[in-house]
FIKOLZA-1660 file (N, C-alpha, C; in steps of 0.1 Angstrom, whole numbers, plus 5000, padded with zeros to 4 digits):
% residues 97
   i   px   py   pz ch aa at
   1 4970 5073 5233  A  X  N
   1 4985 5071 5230  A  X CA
   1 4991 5085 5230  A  X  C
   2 5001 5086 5237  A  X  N
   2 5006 5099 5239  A  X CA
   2 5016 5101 5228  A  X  C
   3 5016 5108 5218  A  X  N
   3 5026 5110 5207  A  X CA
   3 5040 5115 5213  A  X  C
   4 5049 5110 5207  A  X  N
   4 5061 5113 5206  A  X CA
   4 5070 5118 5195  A  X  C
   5 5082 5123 5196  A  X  N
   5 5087 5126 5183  A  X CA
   5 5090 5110 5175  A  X  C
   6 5098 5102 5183  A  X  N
   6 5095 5088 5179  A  X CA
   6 5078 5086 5172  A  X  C
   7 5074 5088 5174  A  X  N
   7 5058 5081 5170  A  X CA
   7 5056 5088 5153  A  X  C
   8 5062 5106 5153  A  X  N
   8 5056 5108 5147  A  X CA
   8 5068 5110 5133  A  X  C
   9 5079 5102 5135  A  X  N
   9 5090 5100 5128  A  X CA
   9 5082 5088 5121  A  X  C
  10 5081 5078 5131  A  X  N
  10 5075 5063 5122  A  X CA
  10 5060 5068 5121  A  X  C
  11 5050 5078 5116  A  X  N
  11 5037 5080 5109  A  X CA
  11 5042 5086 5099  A  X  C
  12 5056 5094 5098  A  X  N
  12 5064 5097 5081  A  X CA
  12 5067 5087 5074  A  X  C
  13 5074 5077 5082  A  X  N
  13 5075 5068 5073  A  X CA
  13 5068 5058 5064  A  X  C
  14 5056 5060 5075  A  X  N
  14 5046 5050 5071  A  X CA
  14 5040 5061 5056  A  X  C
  15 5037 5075 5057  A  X  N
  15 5032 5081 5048  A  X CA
  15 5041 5083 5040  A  X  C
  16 5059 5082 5039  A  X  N
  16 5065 5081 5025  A  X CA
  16 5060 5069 5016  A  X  C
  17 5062 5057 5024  A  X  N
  17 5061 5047 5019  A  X CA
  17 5044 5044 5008  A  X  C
  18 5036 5055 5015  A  X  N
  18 5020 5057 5007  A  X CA
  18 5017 5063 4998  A  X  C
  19 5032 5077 5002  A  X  N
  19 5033 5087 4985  A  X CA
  19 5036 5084 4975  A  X  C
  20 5035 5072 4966  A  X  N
  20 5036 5064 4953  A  X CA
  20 5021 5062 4949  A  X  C
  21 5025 5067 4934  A  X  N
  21 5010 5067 4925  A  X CA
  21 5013 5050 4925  A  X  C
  22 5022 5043 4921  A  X  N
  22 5018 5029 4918  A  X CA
  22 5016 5023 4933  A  X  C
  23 5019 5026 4945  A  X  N
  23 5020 5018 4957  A  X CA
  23 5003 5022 4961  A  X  C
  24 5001 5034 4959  A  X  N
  24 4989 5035 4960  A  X CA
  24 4974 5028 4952  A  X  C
  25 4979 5023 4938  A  X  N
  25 4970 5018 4932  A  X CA
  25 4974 5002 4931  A  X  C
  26 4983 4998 4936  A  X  N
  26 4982 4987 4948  A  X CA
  26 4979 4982 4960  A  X  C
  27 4977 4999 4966  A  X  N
  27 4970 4997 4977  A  X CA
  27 4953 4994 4977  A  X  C
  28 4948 5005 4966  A  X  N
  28 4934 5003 4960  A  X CA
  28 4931 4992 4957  A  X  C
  29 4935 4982 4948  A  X  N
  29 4933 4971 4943  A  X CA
  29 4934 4959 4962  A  X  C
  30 4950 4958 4967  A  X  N
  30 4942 4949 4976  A  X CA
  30 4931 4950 4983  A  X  C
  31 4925 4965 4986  A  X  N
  31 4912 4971 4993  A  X CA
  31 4900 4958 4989  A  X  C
  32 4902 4953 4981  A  X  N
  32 4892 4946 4973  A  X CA
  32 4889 4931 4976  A  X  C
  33 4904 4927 4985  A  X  N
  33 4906 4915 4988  A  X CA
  33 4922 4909 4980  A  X  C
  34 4923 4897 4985  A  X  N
  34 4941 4894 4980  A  X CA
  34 4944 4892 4967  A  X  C
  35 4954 4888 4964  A  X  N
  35 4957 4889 4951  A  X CA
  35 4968 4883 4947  A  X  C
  36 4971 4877 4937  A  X  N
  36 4987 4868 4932  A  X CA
  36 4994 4884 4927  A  X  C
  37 5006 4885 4928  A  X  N
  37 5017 4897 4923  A  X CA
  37 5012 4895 4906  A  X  C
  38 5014 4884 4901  A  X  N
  38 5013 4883 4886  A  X CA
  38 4996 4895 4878  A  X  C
  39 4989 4894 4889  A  X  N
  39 4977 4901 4890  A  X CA
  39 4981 4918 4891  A  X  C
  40 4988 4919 4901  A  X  N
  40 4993 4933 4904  A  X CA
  40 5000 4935 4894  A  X  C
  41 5009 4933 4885  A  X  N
  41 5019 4935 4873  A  X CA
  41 5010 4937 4865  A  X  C
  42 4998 4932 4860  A  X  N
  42 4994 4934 4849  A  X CA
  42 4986 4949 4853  A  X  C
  43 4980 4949 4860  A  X  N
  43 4977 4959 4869  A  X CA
  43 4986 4975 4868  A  X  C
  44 4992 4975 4876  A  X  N
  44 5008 4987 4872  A  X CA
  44 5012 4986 4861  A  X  C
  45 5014 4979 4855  A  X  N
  45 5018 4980 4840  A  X CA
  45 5034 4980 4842  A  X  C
  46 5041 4975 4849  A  X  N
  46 5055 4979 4853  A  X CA
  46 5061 4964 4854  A  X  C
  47 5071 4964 4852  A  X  N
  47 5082 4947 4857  A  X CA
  47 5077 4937 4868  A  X  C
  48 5077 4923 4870  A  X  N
  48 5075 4920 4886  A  X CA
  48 5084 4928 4895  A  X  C
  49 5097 4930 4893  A  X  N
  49 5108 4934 4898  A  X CA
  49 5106 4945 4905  A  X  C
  50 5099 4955 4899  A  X  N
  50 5097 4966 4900  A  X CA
  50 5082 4966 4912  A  X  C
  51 5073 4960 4910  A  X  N
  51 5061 4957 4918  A  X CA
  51 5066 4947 4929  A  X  C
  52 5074 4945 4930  A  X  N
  52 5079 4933 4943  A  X CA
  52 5082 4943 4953  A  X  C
  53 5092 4951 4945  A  X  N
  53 5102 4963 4957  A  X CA
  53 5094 4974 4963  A  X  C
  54 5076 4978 4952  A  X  N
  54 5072 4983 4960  A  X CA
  54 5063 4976 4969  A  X  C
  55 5062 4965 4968  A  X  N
  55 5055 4955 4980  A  X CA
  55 5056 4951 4991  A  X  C
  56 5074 4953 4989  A  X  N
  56 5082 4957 5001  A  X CA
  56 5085 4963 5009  A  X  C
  57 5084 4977 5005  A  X  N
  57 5079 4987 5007  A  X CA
  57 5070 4988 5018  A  X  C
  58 5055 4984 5011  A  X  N
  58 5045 4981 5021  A  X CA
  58 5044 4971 5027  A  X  C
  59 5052 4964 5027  A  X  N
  59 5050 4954 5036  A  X CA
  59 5062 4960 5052  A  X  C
  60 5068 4963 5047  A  X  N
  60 5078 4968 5060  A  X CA
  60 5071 4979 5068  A  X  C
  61 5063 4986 5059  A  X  N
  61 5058 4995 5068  A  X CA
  61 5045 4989 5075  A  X  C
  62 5040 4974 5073  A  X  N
  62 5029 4972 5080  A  X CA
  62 5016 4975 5077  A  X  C
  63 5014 4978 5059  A  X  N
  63 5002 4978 5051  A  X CA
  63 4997 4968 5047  A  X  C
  64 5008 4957 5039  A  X  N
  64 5003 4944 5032  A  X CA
  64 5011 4933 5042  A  X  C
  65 5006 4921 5035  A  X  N
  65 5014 4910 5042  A  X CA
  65 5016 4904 5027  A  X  C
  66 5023 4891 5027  A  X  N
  66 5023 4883 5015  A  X CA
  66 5023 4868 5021  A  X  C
  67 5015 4861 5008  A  X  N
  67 5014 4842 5016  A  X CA
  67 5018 4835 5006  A  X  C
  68 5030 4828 5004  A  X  N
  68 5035 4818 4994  A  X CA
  68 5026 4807 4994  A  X  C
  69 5019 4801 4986  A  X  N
  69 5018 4791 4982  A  X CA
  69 5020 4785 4968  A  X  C
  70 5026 4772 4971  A  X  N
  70 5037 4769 4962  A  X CA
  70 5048 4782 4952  A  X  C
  71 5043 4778 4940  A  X  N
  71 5052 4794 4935  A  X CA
  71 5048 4807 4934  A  X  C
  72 5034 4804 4936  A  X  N
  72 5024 4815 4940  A  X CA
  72 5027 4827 4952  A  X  C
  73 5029 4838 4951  A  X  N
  73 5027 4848 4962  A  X CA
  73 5014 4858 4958  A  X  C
  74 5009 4859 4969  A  X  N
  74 4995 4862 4974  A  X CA
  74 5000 4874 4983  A  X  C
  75 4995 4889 4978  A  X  N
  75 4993 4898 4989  A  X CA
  75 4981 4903 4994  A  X  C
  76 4980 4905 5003  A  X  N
  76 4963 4915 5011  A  X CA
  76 4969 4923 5019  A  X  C
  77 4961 4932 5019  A  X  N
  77 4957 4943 5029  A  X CA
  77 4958 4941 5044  A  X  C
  78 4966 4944 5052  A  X  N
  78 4965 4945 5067  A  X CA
  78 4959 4955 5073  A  X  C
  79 4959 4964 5068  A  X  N
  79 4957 4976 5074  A  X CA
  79 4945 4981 5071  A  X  C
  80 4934 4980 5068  A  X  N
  80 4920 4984 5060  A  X CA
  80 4921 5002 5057  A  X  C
  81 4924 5007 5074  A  X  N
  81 4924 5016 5077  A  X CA
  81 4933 5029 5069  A  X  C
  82 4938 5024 5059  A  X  N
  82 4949 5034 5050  A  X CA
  82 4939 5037 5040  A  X  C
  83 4929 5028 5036  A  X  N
  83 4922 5033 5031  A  X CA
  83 4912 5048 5033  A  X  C
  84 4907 5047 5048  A  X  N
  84 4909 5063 5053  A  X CA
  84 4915 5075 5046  A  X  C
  85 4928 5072 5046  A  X  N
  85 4936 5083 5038  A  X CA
  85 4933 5087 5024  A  X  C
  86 4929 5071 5020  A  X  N
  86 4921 5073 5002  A  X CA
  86 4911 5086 5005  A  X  C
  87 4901 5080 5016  A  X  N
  87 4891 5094 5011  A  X CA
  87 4889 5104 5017  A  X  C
  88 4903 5106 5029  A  X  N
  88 4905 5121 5030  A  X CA
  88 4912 5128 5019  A  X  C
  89 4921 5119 5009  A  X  N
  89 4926 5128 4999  A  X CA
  89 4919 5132 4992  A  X  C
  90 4905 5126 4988  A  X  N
  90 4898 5124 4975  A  X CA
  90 4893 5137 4980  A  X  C
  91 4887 5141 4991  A  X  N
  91 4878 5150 4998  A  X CA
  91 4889 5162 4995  A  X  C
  92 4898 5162 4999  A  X  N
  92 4909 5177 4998  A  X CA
  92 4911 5181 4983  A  X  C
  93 4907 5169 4969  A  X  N
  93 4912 5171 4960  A  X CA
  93 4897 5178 4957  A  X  C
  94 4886 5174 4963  A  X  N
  94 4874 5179 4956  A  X CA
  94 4872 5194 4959  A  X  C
  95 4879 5197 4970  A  X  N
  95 4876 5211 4978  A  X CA
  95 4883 5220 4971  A  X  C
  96 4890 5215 4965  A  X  N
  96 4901 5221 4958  A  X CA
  96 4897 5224 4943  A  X  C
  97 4884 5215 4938  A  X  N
  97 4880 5216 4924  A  X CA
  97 4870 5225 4922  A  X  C
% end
């Protein structure tokens, strides 16, 4: 794939959208497999309101998806591959220690 400034405008956005300590430890957690939002709130420790918008977040950028059943919403992981980024960070933080 031949990069463009287009390409590498939408790989910022995809990485603002990853720079959140809470979006990130919702990212960790679906790593694991899916999950009800009610699960993720207890999790973040923060509002649904608050965990919806950053679900939104990732969902627009093409990390999570979400599945209604009945009153239930259910998010997972689309992307496995962001997790990559988990352990290039982890690696930059150790080099660093």
């Amino acid at each position: 794939m031949t990069k463009t400034k287009q390409t590498y405008k939408q790989q910022a956005r995809i990485l603002r959208a990853l720079a959140n300590e809470t979006r990130l430890m919702l990212i960790d957690r679906l790593s694991n497999g899916e999950c009800q939002v009610s699960e993720l709130v207890r999790l973040a420790g923060v509002d649904q309101s608050t965990v919806s918008k950053h679900l939104a977040v990732l969902r627009n950028v093409g990390v999570v998806d979400d599945d209604r059943r009945g009153n239930a919403v259910f998010y997972r992981l689309i992307t496995p591959c962001v997790m990559d980024f988990f352990a290039c960070s982890l690696k930059v933080l150790k080099s660093r220690g």
